[in-house]
C-alpha positions in Angstrom: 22.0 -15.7 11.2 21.3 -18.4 8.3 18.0 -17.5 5.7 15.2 -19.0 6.6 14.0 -21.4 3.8 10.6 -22.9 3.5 12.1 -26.0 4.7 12.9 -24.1 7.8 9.4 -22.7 7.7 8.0 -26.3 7.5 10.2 -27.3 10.3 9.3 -24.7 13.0 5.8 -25.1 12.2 6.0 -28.8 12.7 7.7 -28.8 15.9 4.8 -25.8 17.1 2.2 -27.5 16.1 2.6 -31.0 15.6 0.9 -31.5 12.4 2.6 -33.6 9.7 5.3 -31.9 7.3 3.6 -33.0 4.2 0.4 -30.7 5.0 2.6 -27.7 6.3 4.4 -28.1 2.9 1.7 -27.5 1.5 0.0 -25.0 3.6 2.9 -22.9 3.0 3.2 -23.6 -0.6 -1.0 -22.3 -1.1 -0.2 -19.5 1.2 2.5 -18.3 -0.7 0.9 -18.9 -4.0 -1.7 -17.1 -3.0 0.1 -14.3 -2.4 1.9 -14.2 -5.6 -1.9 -13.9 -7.4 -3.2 -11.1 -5.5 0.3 -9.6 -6.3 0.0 -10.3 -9.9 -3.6 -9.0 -9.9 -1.7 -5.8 -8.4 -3.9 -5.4 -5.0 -2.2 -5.0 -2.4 -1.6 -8.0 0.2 -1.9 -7.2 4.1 -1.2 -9.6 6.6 -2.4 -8.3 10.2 0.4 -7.5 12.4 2.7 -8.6 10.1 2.4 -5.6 7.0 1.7 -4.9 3.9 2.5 -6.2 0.2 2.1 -3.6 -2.5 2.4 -4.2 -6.4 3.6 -1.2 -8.6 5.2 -0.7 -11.5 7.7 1.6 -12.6 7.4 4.1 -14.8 9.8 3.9 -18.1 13.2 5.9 -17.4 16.0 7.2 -19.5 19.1 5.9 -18.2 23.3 6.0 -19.4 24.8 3.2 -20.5 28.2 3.5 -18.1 30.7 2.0 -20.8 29.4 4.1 -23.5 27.5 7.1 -21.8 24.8 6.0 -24.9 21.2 7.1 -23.4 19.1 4.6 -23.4 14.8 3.7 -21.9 14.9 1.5 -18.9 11.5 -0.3 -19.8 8.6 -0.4 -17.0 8.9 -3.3 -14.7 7.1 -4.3 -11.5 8.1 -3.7 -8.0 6.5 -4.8 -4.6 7.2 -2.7 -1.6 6.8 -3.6 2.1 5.5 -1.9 4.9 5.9 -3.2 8.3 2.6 -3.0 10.1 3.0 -1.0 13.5 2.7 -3.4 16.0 5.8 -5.1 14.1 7.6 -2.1 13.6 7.3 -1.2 17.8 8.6 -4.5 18.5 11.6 -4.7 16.5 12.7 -1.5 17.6 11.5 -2.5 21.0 9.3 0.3 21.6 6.5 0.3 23.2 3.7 1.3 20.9 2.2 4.9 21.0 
């Protein structure tokens, strides 16, 4: 199984829809830039049937340096997590759902 690009995106939408590459390009593009604001803005980004985006950021950590076994603070950074919605979930696990 290959990754599948935005190019690849692009493509499959193309050949669905029939609308021209430049504009899915750049449907895709404002989608996921869109996206990447709300995330930024840390809300939370749910796509229906699909799941859930969610921004949070990490506490600051003590952690070892291997090599030295020096302790040193793992700064805060932000995360995103993913949760599959249900209907998703059922049907990659072939389920029905409950």
């Amino acid at each position: 199984m290959e990754k599948l690009t935005r190019r690849e995106i692009v493509k499959k939408l193309h050949q669905k829809t029939g609308l021209s590459q430049r504009f899915l390009h750049l449907f895709v593009e404002t989608l996921l830039e869109e996206i990447i604001k709300a995330l930024e803005l840390k809300e939370p980004v749910k796509i229906a049937g699909f799941g859930t985006f969610i921004p949070h950021e990490t506490k600051p950590r003590k952690g070892r340096n291997v090599k030295t076994g020096e302790e040193v603070i793992i700064n805060p950074f932000k995360k995103v997590s993913f949760h599959l919605a249900p209907t998703l979930r059922a049907e990659l696990h072939n389920e029905k759902e409950r």
